[in-house]
C-alpha positions, -999 to 999 in steps of 0.1 A, spaced: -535 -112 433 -523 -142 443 -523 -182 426 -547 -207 444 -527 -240 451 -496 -228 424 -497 -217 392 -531 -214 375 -534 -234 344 -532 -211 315 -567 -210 296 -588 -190 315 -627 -188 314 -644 -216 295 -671 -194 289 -650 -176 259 -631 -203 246 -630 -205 209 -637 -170 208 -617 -144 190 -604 -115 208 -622 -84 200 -610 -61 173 -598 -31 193 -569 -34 221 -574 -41 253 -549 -17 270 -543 -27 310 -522 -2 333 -517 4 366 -491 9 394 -459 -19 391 -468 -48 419 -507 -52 403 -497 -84 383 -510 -67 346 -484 -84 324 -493 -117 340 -525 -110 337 -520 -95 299 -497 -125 292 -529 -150 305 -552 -128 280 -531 -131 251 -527 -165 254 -563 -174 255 -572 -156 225 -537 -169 209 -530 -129 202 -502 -100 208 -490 -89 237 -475 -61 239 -458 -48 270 -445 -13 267 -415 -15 293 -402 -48 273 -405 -27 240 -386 3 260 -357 -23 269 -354 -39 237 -351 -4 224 -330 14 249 -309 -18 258 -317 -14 295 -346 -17 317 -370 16 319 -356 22 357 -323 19 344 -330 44 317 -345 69 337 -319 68 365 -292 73 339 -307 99 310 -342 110 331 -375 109 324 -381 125 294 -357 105 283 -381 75 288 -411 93 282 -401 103 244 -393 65 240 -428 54 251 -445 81 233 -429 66 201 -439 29 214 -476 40 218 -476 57 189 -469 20 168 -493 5 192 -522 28 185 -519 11 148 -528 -25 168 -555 -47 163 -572 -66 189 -536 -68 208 -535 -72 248 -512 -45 254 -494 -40 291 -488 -5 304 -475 13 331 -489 36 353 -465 63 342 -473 59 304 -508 63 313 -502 92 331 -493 113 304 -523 125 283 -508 120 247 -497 88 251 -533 80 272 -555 93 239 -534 78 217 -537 44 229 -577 50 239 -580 59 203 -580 20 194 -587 -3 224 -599 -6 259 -581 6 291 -586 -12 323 -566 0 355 -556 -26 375 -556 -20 411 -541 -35 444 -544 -22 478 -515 -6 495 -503 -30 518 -504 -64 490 -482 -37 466 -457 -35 492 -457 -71 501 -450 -80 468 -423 -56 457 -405 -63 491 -410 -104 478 -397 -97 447 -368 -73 452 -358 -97 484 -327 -79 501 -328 -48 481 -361 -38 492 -342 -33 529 -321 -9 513 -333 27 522 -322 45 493 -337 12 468 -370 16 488 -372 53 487 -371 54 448 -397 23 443 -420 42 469 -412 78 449 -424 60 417 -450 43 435 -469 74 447 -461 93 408 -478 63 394 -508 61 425 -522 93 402 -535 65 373 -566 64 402 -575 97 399 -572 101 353 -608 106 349 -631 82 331 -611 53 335 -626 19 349 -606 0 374 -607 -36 388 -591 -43 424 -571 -73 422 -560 -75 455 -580 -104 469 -584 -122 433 -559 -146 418 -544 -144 382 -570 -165 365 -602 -145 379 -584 -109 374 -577 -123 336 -616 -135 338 -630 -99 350 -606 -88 326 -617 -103 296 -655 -102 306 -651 -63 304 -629 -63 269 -658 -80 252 -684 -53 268 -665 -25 265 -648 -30 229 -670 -13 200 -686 -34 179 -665 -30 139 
């Protein structure tokens, strides 16, 4: 995904403005590098509802970011905190909630958040998610140790792909605003009616 000439402004189709979000969640995963909690942010915003973005809710709780956690206490460690998280955010109404790969990867936490809401994998080809992790992590990404754990989590959260019955939208030649456009265009389809 990328921003045509800068920042995109942030309403996004005009198509659905003035419209209410849909009553269940719209839950978007995928692998880090895809963009979802800009895009989730973008979603929010236009419909003026929550966003909820599980590794934020892990940091408030465990006071340090959810690589930081599992480096220092492992990953059931991290995975009992955002078991707990999805467990809140299955009682969410028509909330734009961000999730990782990993989250999504483990079944419970998967039907628990399907149980009320949407799920949308984001996708990104290979070669853009590199690009962008090495443009975010500058310097450190040069570091061979750094870079073998971002590519080890990479490839345990490239499995998202293959969880059966899931949709997916590749974002890798789309910018922010028409990801957050597809986006929302499936929500409404895909949400049950109440």
């Amino acid at each position: 995904m990328h921003e045509a000439d800068g920042p995109a402004p942030p309403d996004t189709p005009r198509s659905t403005l003035g419209s209410t979000a849909p009553y269940h969640n719209l839950i978007l995963a995928g692998e880090m590098g895809v963009g979802k909690r800009e895009v989730a942010a973008r979603i929010a915003a236009h419909f003026n509802t929550r966003l909820r973005d599980i590794d934020a809710e892990v940091e408030a709780l465990a006071g340090m970011p959810p690589r930081a956690l599992r480096e220092l206490y492992g990953e059931a460690r991290l995975t009992s905190l955002e078991t707990e998280i999805c467990r809140e955010l299955a009682l969410q109404r028509s909330a734009v909630i961000a999730v990782s790969a990993s989250t999504m990867i483990h079944e419970a936490n998967r039907r628990r958040l399907e149980e009320n809401g949407v799920v949308l994998v984001l996708t990104t080809a290979l070669n853009e998610i590199l690009r962008r992790l090495h443009a975010a992590q500058g310097d450190a990404f040069h570091d061979l140790r750094a870079r073998a754990t971002v590519l080890a989590r990479l490839k345990q959260e490239w499995q998202v792909r293959a969880l059966p019955g899931l949709p997916h939208l590749d974002t890798t030649r789309l910018t922010v605003a028409q990801v957050a456009e597809q986006a929302i265009a499936f929500w409404q389809a895909a949400a049950p009616e109440v």
